[in-house]
C-alpha positions in Angstrom: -21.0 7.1 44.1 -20.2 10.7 44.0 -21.4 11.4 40.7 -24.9 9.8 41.8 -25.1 12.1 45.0 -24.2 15.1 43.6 -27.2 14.4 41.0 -29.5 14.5 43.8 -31.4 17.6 44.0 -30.5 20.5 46.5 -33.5 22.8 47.4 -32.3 26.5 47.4 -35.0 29.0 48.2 -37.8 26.9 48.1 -36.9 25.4 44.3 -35.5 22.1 43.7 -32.4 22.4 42.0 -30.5 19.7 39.8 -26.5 19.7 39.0 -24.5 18.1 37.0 -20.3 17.0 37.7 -17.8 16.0 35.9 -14.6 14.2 37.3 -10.9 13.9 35.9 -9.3 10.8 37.7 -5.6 10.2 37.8 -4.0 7.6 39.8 -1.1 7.2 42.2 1.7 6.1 42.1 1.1 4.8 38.4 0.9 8.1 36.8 3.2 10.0 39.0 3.8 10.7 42.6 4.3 14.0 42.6 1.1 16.2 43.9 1.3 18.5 41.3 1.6 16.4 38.1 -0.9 15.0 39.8 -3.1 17.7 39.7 -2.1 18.8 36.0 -3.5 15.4 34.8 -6.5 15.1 36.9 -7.0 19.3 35.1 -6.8 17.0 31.6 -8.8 13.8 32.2 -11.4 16.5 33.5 -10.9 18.6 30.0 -11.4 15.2 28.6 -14.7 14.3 30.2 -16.5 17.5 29.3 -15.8 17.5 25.7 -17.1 14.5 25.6 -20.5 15.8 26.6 -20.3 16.7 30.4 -22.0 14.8 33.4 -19.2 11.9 33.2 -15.6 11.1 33.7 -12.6 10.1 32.0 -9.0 8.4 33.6 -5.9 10.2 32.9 -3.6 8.4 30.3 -0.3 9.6 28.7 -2.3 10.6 25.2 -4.5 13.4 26.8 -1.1 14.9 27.5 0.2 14.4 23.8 -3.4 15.9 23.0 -3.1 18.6 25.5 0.3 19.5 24.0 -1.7 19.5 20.8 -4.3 21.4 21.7 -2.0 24.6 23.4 -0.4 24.5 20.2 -3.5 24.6 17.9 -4.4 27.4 20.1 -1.9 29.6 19.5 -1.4 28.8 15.7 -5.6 29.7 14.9 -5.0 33.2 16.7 -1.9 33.8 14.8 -4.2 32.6 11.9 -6.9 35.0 12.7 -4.9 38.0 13.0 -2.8 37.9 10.2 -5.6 36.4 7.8 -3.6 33.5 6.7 -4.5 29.7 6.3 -8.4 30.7 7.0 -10.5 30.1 4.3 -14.0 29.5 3.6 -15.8 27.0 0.7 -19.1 27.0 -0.6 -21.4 24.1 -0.6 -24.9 24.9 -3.3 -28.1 24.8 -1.9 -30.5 23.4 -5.0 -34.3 23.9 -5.2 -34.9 20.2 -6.9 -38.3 21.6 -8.5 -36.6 24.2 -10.5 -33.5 22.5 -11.0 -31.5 25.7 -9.9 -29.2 26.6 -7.4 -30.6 29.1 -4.7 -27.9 29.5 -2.5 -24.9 28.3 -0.7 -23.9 27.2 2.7 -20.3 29.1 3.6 -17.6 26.4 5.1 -14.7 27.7 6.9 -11.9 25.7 6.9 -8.2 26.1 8.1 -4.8 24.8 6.0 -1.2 25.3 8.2 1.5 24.5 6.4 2.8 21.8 9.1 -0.3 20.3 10.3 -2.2 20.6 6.9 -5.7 20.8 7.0 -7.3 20.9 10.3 -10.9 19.5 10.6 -13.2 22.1 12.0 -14.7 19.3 14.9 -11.2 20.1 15.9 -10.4 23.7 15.6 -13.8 25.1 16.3 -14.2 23.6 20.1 -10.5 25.3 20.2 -11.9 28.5 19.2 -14.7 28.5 21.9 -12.3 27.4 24.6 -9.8 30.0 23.7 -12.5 33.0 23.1 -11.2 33.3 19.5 -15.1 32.3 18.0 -16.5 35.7 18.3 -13.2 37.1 16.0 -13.5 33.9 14.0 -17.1 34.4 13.6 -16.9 38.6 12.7 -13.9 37.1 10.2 -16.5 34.6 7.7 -19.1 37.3 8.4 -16.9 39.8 6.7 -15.4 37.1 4.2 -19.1 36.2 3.4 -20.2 39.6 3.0 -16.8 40.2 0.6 -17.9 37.2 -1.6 -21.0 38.0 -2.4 -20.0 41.5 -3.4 -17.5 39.8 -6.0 -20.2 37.0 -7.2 -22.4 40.1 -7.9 -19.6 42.1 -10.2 -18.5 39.0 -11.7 -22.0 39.0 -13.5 -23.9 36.4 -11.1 -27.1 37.1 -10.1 -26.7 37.5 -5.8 -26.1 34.4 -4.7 -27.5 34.3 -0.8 -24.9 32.9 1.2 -25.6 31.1 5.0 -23.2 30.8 7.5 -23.6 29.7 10.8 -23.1 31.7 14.0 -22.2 30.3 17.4 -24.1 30.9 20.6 -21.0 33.1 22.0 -21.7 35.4 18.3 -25.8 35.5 19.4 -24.8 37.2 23.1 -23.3 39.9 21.7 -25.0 43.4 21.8 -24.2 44.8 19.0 -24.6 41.6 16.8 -27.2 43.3 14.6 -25.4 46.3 14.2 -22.6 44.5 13.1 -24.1 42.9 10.5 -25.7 46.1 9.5 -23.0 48.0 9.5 -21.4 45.0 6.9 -24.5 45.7 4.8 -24.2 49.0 4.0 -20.1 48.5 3.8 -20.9 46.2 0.9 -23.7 47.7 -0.5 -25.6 44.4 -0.3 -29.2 43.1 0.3 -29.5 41.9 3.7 -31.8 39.1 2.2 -28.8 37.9 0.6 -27.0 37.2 3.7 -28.8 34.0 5.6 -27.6 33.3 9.4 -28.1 29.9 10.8 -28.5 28.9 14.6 -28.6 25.7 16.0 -32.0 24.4 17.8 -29.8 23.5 20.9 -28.6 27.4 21.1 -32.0 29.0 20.6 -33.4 26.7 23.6 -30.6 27.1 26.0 -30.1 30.7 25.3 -33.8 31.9 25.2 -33.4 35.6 26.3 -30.1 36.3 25.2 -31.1 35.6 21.8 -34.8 36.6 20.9 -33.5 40.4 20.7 -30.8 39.8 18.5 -32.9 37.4 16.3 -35.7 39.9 16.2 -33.2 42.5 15.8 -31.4 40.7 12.4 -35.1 40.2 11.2 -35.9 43.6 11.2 -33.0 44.6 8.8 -34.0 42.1 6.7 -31.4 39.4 7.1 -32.9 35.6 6.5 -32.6 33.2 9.7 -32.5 29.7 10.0 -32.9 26.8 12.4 -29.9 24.6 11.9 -29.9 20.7 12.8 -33.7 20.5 13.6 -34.9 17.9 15.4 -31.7 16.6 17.1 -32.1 19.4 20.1 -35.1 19.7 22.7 -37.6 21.4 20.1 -40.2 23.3 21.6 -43.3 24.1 19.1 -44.1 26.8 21.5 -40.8 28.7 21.4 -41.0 27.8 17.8 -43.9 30.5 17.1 -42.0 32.9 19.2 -38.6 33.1 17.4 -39.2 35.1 13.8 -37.4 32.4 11.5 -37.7 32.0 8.0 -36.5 28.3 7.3 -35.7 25.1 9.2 -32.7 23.2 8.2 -33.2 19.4 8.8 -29.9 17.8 10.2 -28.4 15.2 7.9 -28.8 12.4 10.4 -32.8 12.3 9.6 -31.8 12.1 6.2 -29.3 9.4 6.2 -31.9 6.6 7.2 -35.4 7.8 5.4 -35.1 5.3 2.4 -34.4 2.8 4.9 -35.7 3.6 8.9 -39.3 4.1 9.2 -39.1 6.0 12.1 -36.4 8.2 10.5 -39.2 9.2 7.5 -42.0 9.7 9.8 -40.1 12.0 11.9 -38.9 14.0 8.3 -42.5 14.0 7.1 -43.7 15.9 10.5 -40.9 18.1 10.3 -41.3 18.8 6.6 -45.7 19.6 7.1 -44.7 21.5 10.3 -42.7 24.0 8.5 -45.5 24.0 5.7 -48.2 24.9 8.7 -45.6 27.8 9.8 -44.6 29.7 6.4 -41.5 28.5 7.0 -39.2 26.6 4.4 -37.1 23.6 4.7 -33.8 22.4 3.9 -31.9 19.4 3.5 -28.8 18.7 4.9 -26.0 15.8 3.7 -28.1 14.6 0.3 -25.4 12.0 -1.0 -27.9 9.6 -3.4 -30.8 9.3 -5.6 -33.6 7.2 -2.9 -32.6 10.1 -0.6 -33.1 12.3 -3.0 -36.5 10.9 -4.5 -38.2 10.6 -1.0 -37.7 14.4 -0.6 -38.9 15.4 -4.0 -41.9 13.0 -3.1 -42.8 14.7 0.4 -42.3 18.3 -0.5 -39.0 19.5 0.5 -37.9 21.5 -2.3 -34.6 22.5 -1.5 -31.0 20.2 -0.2 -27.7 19.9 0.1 -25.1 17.3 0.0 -22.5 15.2 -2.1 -25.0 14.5 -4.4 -24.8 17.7 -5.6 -21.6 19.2 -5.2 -18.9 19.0 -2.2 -17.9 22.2 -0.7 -16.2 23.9 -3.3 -13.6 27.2 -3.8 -15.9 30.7 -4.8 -14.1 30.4 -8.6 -15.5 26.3 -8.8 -18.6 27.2 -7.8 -18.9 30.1 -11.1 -18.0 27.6 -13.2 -20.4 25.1 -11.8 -23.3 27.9 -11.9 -22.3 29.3 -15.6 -21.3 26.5 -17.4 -23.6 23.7 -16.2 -26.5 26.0 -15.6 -27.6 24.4 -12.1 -29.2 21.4 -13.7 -30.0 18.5 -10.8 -27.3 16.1 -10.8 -25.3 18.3 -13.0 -23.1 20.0 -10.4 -21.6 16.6 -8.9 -18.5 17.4 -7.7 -15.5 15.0 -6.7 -15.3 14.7 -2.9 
């Protein structure tokens, strides 16, 4: 099979060298005889096979052109949404320290409502924005949004609420990243503490050198990182040490399965006394009941998120959650 020889590897200079194909397969006459509609739907069954993770392939059929369609228009409509600030909108989930019973944060959400589609998931409209080059102006939009929000929490009478949003891997090969963000700072006159930037495992390890600078750069203003969705990437302890992170976020499929899955709770237990060994704190991602809940209080992970708390909620919810109910655990459930 093709796909089996190209995986072979091909020695170039003296190093062995391993690729990878993906393969868009229409077929004639059944889906058309002409060469060039051909071509367009072998270009979308091709589309097709690397979203849905590369290295495979996927048949044409006549949804990937209804998806296509789709997908052009989605396109166009997030641009237009971008630019003229309209349907974009971000929602704040609480981070909780379940020792103190207080809320210590919150992770920023960006969602999108259009008024004929309605509300577009972000597994949708966020592989869009990649394709399309939008993320980086996306990305510079909840960055400013973020920075705005905290700004009003602070002269609503709050005490600075740190907010953490997650960057893309597009966001962390940019040169003036850290400049960007300080130039924000001093816009908004806030603490860079208060401002806490996530990257995912996957795009510190696949984008080594094109992202220690900047991540050495934010830490040197002062601005809190994060490891996003640890332990679902290729970790590497040693490139672990070398990165200057403040916090590892555990991904919420470890903590779907601890009350039940053995292997599920040993792997959060080492994650949980790794971070201790490395000064580094941890985080809880998709809490959504009380066993969950109980085997984290019992192994030391101080601080979550999820449904058991609170869903994401609007910035004026989440000052009446915070004033009125005073942060107490299990006191800022939220309806989904």
């Amino acid at each position: 099979m093709v796909k089996d020889a190209l995986a072979n590897s091909i020695e170039l200079d003296g190093t062995d060298t391993f690729t990878k194909a993906s393969f868009g397969i229409t077929m004639f006459p059944e889906d058309s005889s002409d060469p060039d509609v051909l071509l367009k739907n072998a270009d979308m069954a091709l589309y097709h096979a690397k979203n849905a993770g590369r290295g495979r392939f996927a048949f044409y059929n006549s949804d990937l052109n209804a998806q296509a369609i789709r997908r052009k228009d989605l396109a166009t409509k997030l641009r237009m949404a971008v630019t003229d600030d309209i349907g974009l909108h971000l929602k704040y989930q609480p981070k909780v320290d379940i020792v103190q019973g207080e809320v210590v944060g919150v992770e920023a959400l960006l969602r999108w409502s259009h008024e004929t589609y309605g509300e577009i998931s972000p597994v949708e409209f966020i592989p869009i924005a990649e394709t399309s080059g939008l993320i980086v102006e996306i990305g510079d939009w909840v960055l400013r949004k973020s920075c705005e929000q905290i700004l009003k929490w602070q002269t609503s009478g709050l005490p600075p609420v740190p907010i953490a949003l997650n960057l893309s891997a597009v966001q962390f090969k940019r040169t003036d990243l850290v400049e960007a963000v300080g130039k924000l700072m001093g816009e908004f006159q806030i603490e860079p503490s208060w401002l806490e930037l996530e990257i995912t495992e996957s795009t510190i390890m696949d984008y080594v050198e094109e992202t220690v600078a900047a991540l050495y750069g934010l830490h040197d203003i002062g601005v809190s990182l994060a490891i996003d969705d640890f332990g679902t990437g290729h970790s590497s302890l040693a490139y672990l040490k070398r990165f200057p992170m403040d916090k590892l976020k555990i991904d919420r499929s470890f903590v779907n399965d601890v009350v039940d899955d053995a292997d599920d709770a040993a792997i959060k237990q080492i994650i949980i006394n790794l971070a201790k060994q490395l000064n580094l704190s941890v985080i809880a991602e998709g809490v959504e009941n009380v066993p969950q809940l109980e085997f984290l209080r019992q192994n030391g992970c101080a601080v979550v998120q999820g449904y058991h708390f609170a869903s994401p909620i609007d910035p004026m919810a989440f000052v009446d959650l915070y004033v009125e109910k005073k942060c107490a655990p299990g006191a800022l459930k939220t309806p989904r």
